[in-house]
C-alpha positions, 0 to 999 in steps of 0.5 A: 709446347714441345722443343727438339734440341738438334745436334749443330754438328757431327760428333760422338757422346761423350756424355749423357748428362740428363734423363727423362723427367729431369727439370732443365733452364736454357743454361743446363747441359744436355750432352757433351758432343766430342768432335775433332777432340774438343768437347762442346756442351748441347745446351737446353736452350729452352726451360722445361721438362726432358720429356726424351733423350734420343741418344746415348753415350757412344752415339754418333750423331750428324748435324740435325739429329735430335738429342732430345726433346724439351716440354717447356713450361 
């Protein structure tokens, strides 16, 4: 089964902390998202496999976008 990890808010990537094939538990950080100067962790929220990292640092996202998808185990 696949999980899509979505953005809760707007914000900047600061940082892109893991690639496609990257083994993740629900506690790993994904990204960091950079809003109104506070840095907040995208975290994993589900075990599994990156099987698609849709942004990269630089990127702006709103709330809903996807920042990657997770293929549970």
């Amino acid at each position: 089964m696949r999980h899509t990890v979505a953005a809760e808010l707007v914000g900047n990537v600061a940082q892109v902390g893991v690639a496609v094939g990257d083994s993740v538990d629900a506690a790993t950080t994904l990204v960091i998202l950079e809003s109104m100067k506070m840095e907040i962790p995208v975290l994993a929220e589900v075990a599994g496999t990156i099987v698609e990292v849709a942004v990269n640092e630089g990127d702006v996202v709103t709330e809903g976008d996807t920042i990657a998808v997770i293929e549970t185990t």
